[in-house]
Structures are given as C-alpha cells and as structure tokens.
N, C-alpha and C positions, 0 to 999 in steps of 0.2 A: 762783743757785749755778752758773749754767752759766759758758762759756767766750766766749760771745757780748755784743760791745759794743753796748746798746740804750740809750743814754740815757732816763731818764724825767726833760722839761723839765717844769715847772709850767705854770699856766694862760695865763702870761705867757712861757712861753718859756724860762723863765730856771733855769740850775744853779747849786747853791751852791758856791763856791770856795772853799776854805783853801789860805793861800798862807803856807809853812812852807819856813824856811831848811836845806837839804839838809845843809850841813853838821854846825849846829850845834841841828838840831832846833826851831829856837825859831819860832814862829807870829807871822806879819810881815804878815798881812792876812785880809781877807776880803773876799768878792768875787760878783760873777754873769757867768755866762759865758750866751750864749745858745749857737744852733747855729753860725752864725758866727763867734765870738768864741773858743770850742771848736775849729771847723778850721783856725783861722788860727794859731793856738797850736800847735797840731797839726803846719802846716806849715812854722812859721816857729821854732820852738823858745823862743819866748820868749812870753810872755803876754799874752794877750789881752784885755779883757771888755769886757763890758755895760754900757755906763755908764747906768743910772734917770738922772740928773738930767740928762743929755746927749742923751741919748736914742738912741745911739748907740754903735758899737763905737768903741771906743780899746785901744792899748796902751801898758800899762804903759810907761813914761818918755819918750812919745812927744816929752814938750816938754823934760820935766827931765834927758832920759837915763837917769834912772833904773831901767834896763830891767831884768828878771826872766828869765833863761838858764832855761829849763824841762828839768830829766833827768830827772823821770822824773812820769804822772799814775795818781794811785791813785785809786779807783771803789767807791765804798761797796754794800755788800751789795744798797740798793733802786736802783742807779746813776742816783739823784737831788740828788749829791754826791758832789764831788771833794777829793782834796788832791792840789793842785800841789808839787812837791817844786820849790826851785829856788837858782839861786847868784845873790842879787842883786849887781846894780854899784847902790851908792850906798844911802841912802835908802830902803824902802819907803813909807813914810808922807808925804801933802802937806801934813807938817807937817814935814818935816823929820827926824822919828825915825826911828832905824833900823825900828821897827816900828809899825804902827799900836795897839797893845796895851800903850803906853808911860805907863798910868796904871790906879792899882788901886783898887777900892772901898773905904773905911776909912770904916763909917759911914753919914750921907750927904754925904761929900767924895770929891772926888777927890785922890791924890796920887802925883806921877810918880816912875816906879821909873826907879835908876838904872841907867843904858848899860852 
C-alpha cells in the first residue's frame, strides 16, 4: 500500500509481464522480466525481458524491429507483476499477429479471432 518501488522477483528471478496496447487497451503479450530486463526497459523506454528458452535478456524486436515504446509501467498490489502499457511498431507476436492472444478456446479447439 505504500509509495515505495520493492519489486518481489520469484525464486528464479523472474516478474510477470503483461504487455497491453496503450492505446487501444487490447493485451499483446505476456512476458518475464528479471532485474535486468526491468532496468533496461526502465532506461531505454522500450521493453525488455527474460527470455527462459534463451536464457538470456532480449528486447523485444531486437531482430524483427518489432519494438514495444513503453509510457508508462503499472505494479500490482504484491509488486510481483507488472503491466507494461505500450505503443507497439509492428507485430507483437513471433507469429506474426498483432498480438499473441490471437486464438480463443471453443471446446477443445483452437480458433483464430479476427484482426
């Protein structure tokens, strides 16, 4: 409830990220930020993470371009989870869609919603 930024990382380090389009509200990723991955976002205004399978920090459209403008980060109640507010250039998703959120349960199918 205070005023004070204390991150709480997990055991691995690592925060949750939602990465949600500034403008238009709509939820374009999800994400782990470590503490690194956190201050480089920080300093650089566009977004950072954690990559698990890389093992390593990356930024977002590092190869694709596809970079993520960060204005503004909100901080959940147990500050064990963020949403990154941001304007992207291109693509979220390394498939190509605007967002990674780009197919809905119906059943047990998947079925992609439309852009």
């Amino acid at each position: 409830m205070g005023n004070v930024f204390q991150p709480k990382f997990d055991a691995n380090g690592l925060l949750s990220a939602i990465v949600q389009d500034s403008a238009s509200g709509e939820i374009l990723m999800f994400a782990f930020m470590d503490r690194e991955a956190l201050e480089r976002t920080r300093e650089t205004g566009k977004a950072h993470f954690h990559s698990r399978s890389r093992g390593r920090l990356w930024m977002k459209g590092e190869s694709s371009g596809n970079v993520l403008h960060v204005d503004s980060i909100l901080v959940d109640c147990d500050q064990d989870a963020l949403v990154l507010k941001v304007r992207p250039v291109g693509p979220a998703c390394h498939t190509d869609a605007r967002s990674c959120f780009y197919r809905a349960l119906e059943g047990e199918s998947l079925t992609r919603i439309a852009d």
